[in-house]
C-alpha positions in Angstrom: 266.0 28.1 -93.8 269.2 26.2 -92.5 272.0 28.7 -93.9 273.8 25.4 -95.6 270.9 24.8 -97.2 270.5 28.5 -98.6 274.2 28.0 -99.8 273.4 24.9 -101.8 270.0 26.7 -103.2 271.9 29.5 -104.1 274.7 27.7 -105.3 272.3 26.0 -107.8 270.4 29.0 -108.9 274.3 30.5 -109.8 275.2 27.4 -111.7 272.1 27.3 -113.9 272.9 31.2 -114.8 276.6 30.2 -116.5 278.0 31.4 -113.2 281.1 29.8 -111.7 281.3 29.8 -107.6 284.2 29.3 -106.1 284.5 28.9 -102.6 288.4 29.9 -101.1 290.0 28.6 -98.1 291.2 32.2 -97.4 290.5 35.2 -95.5 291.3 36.9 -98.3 291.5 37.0 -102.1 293.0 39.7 -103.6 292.5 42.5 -100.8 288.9 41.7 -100.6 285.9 38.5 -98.9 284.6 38.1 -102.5 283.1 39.3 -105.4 280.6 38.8 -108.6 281.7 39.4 -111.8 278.9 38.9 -114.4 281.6 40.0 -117.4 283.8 36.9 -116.3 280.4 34.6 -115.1 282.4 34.3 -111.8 281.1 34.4 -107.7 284.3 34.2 -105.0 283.7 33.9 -101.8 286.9 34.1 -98.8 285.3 31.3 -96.8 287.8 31.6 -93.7 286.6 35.0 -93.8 284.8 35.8 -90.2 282.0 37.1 -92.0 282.2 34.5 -95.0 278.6 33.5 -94.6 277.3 37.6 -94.8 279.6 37.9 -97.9 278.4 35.0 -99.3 275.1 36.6 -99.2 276.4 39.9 -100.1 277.8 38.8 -103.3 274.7 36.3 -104.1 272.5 39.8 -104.0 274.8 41.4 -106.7 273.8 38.4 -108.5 270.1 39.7 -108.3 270.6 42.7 -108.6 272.2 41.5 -112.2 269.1 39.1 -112.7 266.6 41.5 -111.7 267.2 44.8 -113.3 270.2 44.5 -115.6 270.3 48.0 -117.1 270.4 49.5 -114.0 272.8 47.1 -112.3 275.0 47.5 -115.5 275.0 51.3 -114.8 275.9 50.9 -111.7 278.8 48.6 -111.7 280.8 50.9 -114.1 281.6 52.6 -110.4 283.4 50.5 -109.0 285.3 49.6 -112.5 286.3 52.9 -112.2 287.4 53.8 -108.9 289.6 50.3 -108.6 291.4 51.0 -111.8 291.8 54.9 -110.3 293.5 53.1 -107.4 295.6 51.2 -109.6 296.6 54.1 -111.2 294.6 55.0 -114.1 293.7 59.1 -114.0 289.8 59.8 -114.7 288.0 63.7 -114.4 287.1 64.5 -111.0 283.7 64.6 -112.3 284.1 60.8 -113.6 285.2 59.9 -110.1 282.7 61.6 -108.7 279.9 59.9 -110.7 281.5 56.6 -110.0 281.4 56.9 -105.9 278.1 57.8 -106.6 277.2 54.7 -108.4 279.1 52.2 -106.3 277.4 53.8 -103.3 274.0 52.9 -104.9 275.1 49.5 -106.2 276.4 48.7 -102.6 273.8 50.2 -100.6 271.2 48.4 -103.3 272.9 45.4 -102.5 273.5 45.7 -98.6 269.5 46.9 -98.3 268.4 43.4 -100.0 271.2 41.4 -98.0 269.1 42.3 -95.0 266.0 41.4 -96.6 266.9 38.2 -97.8 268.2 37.2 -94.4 264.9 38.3 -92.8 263.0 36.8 -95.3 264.6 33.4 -95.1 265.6 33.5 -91.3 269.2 32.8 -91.7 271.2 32.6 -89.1 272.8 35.9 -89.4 273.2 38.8 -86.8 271.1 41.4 -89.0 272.7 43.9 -86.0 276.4 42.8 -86.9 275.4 42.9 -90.7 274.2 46.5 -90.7 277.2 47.5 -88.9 279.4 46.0 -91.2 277.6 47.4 -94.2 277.8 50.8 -92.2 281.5 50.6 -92.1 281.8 49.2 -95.8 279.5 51.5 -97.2 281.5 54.9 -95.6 284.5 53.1 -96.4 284.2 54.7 -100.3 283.9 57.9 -99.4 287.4 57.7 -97.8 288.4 55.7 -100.9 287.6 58.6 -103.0 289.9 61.0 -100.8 292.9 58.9 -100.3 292.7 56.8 -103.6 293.5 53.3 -100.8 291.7 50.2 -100.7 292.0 48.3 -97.2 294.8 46.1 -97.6 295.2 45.0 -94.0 291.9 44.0 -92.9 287.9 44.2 -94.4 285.8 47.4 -93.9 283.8 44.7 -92.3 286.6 43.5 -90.0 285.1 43.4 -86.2 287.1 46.3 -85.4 285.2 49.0 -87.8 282.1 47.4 -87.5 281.4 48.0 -83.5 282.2 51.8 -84.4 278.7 51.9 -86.4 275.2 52.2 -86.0 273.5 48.6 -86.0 271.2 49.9 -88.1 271.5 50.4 -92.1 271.3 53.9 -92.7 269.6 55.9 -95.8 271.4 55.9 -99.0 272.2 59.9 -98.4 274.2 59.3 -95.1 277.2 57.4 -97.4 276.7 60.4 -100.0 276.9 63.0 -97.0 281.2 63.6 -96.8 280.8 64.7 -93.4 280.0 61.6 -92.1 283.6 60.8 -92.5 284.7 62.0 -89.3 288.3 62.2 -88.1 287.5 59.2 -86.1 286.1 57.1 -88.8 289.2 58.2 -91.1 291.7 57.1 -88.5 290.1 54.0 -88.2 290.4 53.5 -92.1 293.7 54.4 -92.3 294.4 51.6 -89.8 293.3 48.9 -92.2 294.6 50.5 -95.5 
């Protein structure tokens, strides 16, 4: 399918769920390429983003994920809820935090596993290779959330320059959970965007 006219199907399918999409001329909006929010019925999308398209897709997967099984997605998304208000300063038990990288790992991972799917399935125009490398970078990037309580502020865990450090391949669901997979290397190149 013509990727403008997976947008515009997409787009509609959002719509008749109560969902509001809108589409930014930005890189950016606040430190991140987008998001869905099913508690405010909102889908953002950074459309000068280099990889606005993939997050476009991204986000429109949290959106089934929602649809599909909401118990589980509302589980789920209570990670990330955490961990961003523990950046912002809010103090949780380590155990809570814990729990929550846990759960935002699945919800992501969940997310970045039916991203590839969904391009396969439709045959968008979308480097699967480039995709999985971004999600690679993304995915780890949590873990080094959880030990240095930063988001990236400078550039996307996607951003070009993480993404030709990983595999081009999505990895299992354990290899995010795994702590030693954050190298020194990878940390370094975190710290470079945070």
């Amino acid at each position: 399918m013509d990727n403008q006219k997976f947008i515009g199907r997409c787009v509609e399918e959002l719509i008749q769920n109560n969902i509001s999409v809108f589409i930014h001329a930005k890189k950016r909006v606040k430190d991140c390429g987008g998001w869905f929010d099913i508690d405010k019925k909102e889908f953002i999308v950074a459309y000068k983003n280099d990889m606005a398209f993939e997050i476009f897709i991204h986000e429109y997967c949290h959106f089934l994920q929602w649809k599909e099984d909401p118990e589980i997605y509302e589980c789920w998304v209570e990670g990330p809820t955490i961990l961003f208000d523990w950046v912002e300063g809010t103090d949780y038990p380590e155990e809570e935090l814990d729990e929550a990288l846990l759960n935002t790992i699945r919800l992501e991972w969940d997310c970045e596993r039916r991203s590839l799917d969904l391009i396969k399935s439709f045959g968008l125009d979308v480097d699967c290779k480039r995709y999985a490398q971004g999600s690679n970078g993304y995915l780890l990037f949590y873990q080094y959330l959880r030990l240095t309580r930063k988001w990236s502020t400078k550039k996307s865990p996607y951003h070009r320059s993480i993404r030709k450090k990983f595999s081009n391949k999505l990895e299992g669901l354990e290899f995010y959970q795994d702590t030693s997979n954050l190298t020194d290397n990878i940390k370094e190149l975190f710290d470079k965007i945070s």
